[in-house]
VEXNU-168221 format. One record per residue (C-alpha): residue in one letter; x negated, y negated, z. Coordinates in steps of 0.25 Angstrom, whole numbers, padded with zeros to 4 digits, always signed. Example, Ala and Ser with C-alpha at 12.3 -4.5 7.8 and 13.67 -1.06 7.14 Angstrom:
<sites>
a-0049+0018+0031/s-0055+0004+0029/
</sites>
This chain:
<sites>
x-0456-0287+0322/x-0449-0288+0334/x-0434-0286+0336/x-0432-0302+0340/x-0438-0305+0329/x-0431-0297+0320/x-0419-0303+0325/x-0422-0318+0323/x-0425-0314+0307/x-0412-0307+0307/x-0404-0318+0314/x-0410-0328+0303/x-0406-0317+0292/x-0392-0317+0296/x-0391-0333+0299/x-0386-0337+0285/x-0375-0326+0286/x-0372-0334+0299/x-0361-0343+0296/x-0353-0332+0289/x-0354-0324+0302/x-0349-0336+0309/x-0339-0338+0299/x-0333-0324+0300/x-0333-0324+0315/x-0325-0336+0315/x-0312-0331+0307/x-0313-0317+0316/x-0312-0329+0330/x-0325-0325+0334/x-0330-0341+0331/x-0327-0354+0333/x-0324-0357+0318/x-0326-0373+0322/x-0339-0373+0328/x-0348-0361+0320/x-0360-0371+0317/x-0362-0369+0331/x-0365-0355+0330/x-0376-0360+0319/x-0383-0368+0330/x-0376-0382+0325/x-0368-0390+0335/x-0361-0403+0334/x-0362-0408+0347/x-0374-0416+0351/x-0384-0413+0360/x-0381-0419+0373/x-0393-0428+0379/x-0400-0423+0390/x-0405-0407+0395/x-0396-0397+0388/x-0393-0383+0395/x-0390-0372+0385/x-0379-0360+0393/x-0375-0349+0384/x-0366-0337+0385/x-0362-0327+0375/x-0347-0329+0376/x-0334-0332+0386/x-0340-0325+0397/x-0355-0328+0397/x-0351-0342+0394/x-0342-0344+0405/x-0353-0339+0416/x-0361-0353+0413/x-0351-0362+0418/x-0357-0361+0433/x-0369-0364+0425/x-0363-0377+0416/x-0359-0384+0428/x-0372-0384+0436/x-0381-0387+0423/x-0371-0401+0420/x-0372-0403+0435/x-0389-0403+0432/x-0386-0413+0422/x-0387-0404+0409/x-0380-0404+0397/x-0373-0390+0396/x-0374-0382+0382/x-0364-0369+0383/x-0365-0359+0371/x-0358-0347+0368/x-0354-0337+0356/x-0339-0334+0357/x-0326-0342+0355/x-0319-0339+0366/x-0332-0346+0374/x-0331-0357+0368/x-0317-0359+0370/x-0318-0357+0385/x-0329-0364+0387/x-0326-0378+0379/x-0314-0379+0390/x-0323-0375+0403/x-0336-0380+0401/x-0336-0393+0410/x-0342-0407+0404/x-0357-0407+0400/x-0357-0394+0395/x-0353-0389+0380/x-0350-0377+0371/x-0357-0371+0358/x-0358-0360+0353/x-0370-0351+0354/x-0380-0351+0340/x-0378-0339+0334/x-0393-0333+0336/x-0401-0335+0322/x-0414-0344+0323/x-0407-0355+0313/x-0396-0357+0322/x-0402-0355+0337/x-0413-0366+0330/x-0402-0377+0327/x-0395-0374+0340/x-0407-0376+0350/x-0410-0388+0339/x-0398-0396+0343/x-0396-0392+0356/x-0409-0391+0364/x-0406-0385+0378/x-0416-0387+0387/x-0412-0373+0394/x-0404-0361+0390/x-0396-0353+0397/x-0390-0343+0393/x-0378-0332+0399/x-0380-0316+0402/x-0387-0310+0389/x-0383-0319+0380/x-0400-0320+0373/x-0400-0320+0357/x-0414-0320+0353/x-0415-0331+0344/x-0410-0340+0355/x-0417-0337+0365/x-0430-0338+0355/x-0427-0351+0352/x-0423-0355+0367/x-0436-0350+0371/x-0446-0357+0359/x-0438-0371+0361/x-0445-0370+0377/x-0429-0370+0382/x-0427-0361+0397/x-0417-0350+0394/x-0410-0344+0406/x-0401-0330+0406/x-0391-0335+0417/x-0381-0325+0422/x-0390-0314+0414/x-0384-0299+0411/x-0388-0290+0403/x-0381-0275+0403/x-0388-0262+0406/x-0385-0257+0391/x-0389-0271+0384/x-0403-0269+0394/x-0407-0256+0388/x-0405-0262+0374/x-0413-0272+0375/x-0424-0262+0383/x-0424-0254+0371/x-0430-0267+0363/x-0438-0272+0374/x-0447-0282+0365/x-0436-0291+0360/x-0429-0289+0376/x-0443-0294+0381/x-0442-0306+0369/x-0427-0309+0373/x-0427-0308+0387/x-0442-0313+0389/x-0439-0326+0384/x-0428-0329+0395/x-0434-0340+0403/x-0424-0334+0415/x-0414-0325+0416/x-0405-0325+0428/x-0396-0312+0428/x-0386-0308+0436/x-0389-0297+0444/x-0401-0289+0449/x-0398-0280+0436/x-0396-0289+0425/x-0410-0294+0432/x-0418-0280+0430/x-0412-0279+0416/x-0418-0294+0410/x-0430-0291+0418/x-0433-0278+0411/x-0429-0283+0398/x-0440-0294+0398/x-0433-0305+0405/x-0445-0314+0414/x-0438-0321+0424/x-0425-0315+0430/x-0418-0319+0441/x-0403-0313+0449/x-0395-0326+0449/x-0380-0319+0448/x-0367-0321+0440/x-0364-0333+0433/x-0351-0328+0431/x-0346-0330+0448/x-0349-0344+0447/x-0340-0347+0435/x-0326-0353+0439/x-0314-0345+0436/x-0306-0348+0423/x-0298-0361+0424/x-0282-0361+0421/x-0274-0373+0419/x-0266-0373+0433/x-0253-0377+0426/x-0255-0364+0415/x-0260-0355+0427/x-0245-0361+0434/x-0236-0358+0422/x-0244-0345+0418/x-0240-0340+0434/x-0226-0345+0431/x-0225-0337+0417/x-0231-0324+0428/x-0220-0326+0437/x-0220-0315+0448/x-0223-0305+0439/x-0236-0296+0442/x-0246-0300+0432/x-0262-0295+0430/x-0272-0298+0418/x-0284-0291+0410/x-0295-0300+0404/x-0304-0298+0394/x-0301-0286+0391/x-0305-0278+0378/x-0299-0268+0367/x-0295-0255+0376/x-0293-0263+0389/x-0279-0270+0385/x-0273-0254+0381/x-0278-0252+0397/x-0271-0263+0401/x-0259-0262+0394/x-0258-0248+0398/x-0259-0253+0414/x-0248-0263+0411/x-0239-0252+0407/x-0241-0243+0419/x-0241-0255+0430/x-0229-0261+0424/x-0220-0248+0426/x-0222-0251+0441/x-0222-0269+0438/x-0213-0272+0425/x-0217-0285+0427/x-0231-0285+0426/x-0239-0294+0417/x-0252-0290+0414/x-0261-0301+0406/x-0272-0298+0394/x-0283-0306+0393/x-0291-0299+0381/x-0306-0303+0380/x-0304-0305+0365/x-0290-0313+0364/x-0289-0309+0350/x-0285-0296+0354/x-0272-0300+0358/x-0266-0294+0347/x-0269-0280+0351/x-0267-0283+0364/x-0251-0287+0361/x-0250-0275+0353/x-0256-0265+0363/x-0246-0272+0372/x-0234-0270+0363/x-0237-0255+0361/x-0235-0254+0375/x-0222-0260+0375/x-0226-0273+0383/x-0223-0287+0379/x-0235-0294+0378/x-0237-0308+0374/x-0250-0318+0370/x-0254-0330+0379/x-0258-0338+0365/x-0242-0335+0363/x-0235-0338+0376/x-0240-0346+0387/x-0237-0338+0398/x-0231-0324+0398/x-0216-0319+0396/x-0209-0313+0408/x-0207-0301+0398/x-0221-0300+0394/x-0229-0288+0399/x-0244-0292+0393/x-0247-0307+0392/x-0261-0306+0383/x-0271-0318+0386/x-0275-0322+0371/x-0281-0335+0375/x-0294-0341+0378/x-0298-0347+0393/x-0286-0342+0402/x-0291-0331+0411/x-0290-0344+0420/x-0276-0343+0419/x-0273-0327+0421/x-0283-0327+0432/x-0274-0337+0439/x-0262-0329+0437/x-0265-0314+0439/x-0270-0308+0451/x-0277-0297+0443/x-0285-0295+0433/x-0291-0283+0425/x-0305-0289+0419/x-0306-0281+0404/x-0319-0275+0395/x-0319-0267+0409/x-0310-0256+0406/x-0316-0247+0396/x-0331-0241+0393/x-0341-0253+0387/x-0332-0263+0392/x-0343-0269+0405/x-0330-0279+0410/x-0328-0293+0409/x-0330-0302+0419/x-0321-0302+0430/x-0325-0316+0437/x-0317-0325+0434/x-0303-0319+0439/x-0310-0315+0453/x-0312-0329+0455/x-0297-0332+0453/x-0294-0320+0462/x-0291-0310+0453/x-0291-0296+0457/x-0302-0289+0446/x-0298-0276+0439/x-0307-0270+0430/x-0312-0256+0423/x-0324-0248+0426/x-0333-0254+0414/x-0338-0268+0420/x-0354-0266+0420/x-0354-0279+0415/x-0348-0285+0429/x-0355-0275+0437/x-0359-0284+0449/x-0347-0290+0448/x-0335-0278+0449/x-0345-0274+0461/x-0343-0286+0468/x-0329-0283+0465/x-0328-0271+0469/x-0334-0274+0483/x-0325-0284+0484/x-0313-0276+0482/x-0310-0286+0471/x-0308-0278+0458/x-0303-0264+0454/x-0308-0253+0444/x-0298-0248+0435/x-0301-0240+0423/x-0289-0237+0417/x-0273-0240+0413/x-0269-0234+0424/x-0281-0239+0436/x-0277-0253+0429/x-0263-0252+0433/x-0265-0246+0445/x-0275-0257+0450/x-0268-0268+0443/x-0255-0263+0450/x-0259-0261+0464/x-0265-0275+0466/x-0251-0281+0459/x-0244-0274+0469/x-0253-0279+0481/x-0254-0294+0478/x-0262-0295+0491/x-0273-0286+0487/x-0274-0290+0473/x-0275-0306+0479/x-0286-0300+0489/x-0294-0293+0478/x-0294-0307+0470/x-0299-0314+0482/x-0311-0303+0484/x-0313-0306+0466/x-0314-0319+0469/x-0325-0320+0480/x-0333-0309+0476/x-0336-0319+0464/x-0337-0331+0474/x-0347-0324+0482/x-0355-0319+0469/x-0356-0333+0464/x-0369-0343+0463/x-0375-0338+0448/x-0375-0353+0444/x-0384-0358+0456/x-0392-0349+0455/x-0395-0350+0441/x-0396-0366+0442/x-0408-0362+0452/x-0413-0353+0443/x-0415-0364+0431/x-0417-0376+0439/x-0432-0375+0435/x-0429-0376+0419/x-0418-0388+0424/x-0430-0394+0432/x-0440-0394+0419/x-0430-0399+0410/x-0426-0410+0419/x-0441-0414+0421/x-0443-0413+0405/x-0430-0423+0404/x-0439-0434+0414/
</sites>
């Protein structure tokens, strides 16, 4: 018996423990406690009349990459279905996405409840972000006669030779993309040699998605709140990195006692630690889910809250991009606050944003620190020269200008499936 199919009788073993999975994840933060049916398949929302487009993304990230995609497939005349897995997606995306387009989340993937999803939704095309191919779904895409697209397609070097040392199911999975449009020449190589059939280079997604909004007036009083003093932030960072940061802070504030350095955990329910961490220190540290904006007296101002990176890319000049700093980490992505002209710091683990920390580096637009002390001293020189940190945000900021065009090019790339479906409708 096949491994796929050892997995689809497994996922149906495991679907009557399904709810209590649900239910445990939803008292740890980890689901929507409101809306768990739809990770059963249920919905209730209608169906909106007309074709249907179905995008999916695994979480915040993957999710946030389809927006260039969202506008041009509600400027075709589609109804827009956005899915995804984690709470903090949907939080983001209920407030971004534009009219004509809507939120669920993603089925978990067991025959019952993929069944029932594609029951009440129909899409007449997915299309789905990256990696993100659970095999149950893409079986049932694929037997319902629906196209299913892997837009903005990756796949790293390690999760490639697992799936090479089970090459039958890779062929099964990968082989039943109707088209797969990676990023790069070597996300390309890597689909093609795991089964994929039609593969094309279309680019990042992630340059033509528009940088974070802020509310102007919030940006203004969070500016006020700053004042003069030198301020800088570190986003999404992860356990290990906050210690590295905290430990710069001390060593660049001997030289700037005024400094205000900002923490944007990836996981916001790490505050916690991250106060304490910060206390240990002898720093004053306060939440943004307490105070507003922060204290002249506070050293560390900790970013517990969900959809602001608008706002503290509008308000530092620098900004340290975290899962970057330590072995395994593969970086976050480092985008959005080019586009606002932020100058990019970032460790030596970003193989995840390999193309993009070269454009950079080309660019002069971002600089590799490894350590407290590289941190600090990087963060320190471009606070001191406001004129080069300003010059290295504006490099940032056209490198990802110039790298931009993903969306078109995937348009193009599925304007035959949109061109069926539209003579089907006649």
């Amino acid at each position: 018996m096949s491994l796929l199919k050892l997995y689809r009788l497994a996922t149906i073993a495991a679907t009557p423990f399904a709810g209590a999975l649900l239910d445990w994840r939803a008292r740890h933060g980890k689901e929507d406690p409101e809306r768990l049916a739809e990770r059963m398949g249920e919905s209730d929302r209608p169906r909106p009349g007309g074709r249907l487009v179905w995008l999916h993304g695994a979480s915040l990230g993957e999710t946030l990459s389809l927006l260039p995609l969202i506008d041009r497939f509600i400027q075709r005349g589609l109804e827009v279905l956005v899915t995804s897995g984690t709470v903090s997606s949907a939080r983001v995306l209920n407030a971004r996405l534009p009219a004509g387009a809507f939120h669920q989340y993603a089925p978990l993937d067991a025959p019952k409840f993929v069944e029932r999803f594609l029951d009440h939704w129909r899409p007449d095309i997915a299309v789905f972000a990256e990696s993100e191919l659970w095999p149950n779904i893409v079986a049932a895409v694929g037997a319902r006669g629906a196209p299913l697209v892997l837009a903005n397609a990756r796949i790293s070097r390690k999760s490639a030779e697992r799936w090479r040392a089970i090459p039958g199911a890779a062929k099964s999975l990968f082989g039943a993309l109707d088209l797969c449009l990676a990023q790069d020449s070597d996300n390309a190589a890597r689909f093609l040699a795991l089964g994929a059939r039609c593969v094309r280079i279309a680019g990042n997604l992630k340059f033509d998605v528009p940088p974070p909004p802020a509310d102007s007036a919030r940006v203004a009083e969070f500016n006020a709140a700053i004042g003069a003093r030198p301020a800088w932030a570190a986003v999404s960072t992860h356990a290990g990195e906050e210690d590295i940061v905290l430990d710069a802070h001390v060593e660049m504030s001997a030289q700037t006692p005024s400094l205000l350095t900002i923490i944007a955990p990836r996981h916001r329910e790490r505050a916690a630690e991250i106060v304490e961490a910060a206390r240990a220190r002898g720093l004053t540290v306060s939440l943004r889910s307490q105070e507003a904006e922060p204290r002249r007296d506070v050293n560390v101002y900790v970013l517990d809250s969900v959809g602001e990176l608008g706002l503290i890319f509008r308000s530092v000049g620098i900004v340290l991009m975290g899962k970057s700093l330590l072995p395994g980490g593969g970086g976050q992505n480092p985008i959005e606050p080019a586009k606002l002209g932020c100058a990019i710091l970032h460790g030596p683990y970003v193989e995840n944003f390999t193309e993009v920390y070269g454009e950079f580096a080309a660019a002069k637009a971002a600089a590799r620190a490894s350590d407290a002390a590289s941190v600090a001293r990087a963060a320190q020189y471009l606070l001191s020269d406001p004129a080069r940190m300003r010059k290295m945000g504006r490099a940032a900021a056209e490198t990802v200008e110039r790298l931009g065009g993903a969306s078109r090019g995937i348009m193009n790339a599925v304007e035959p499936y949109l061109a069926q479906m539209a003579v089907a409708e006649q």
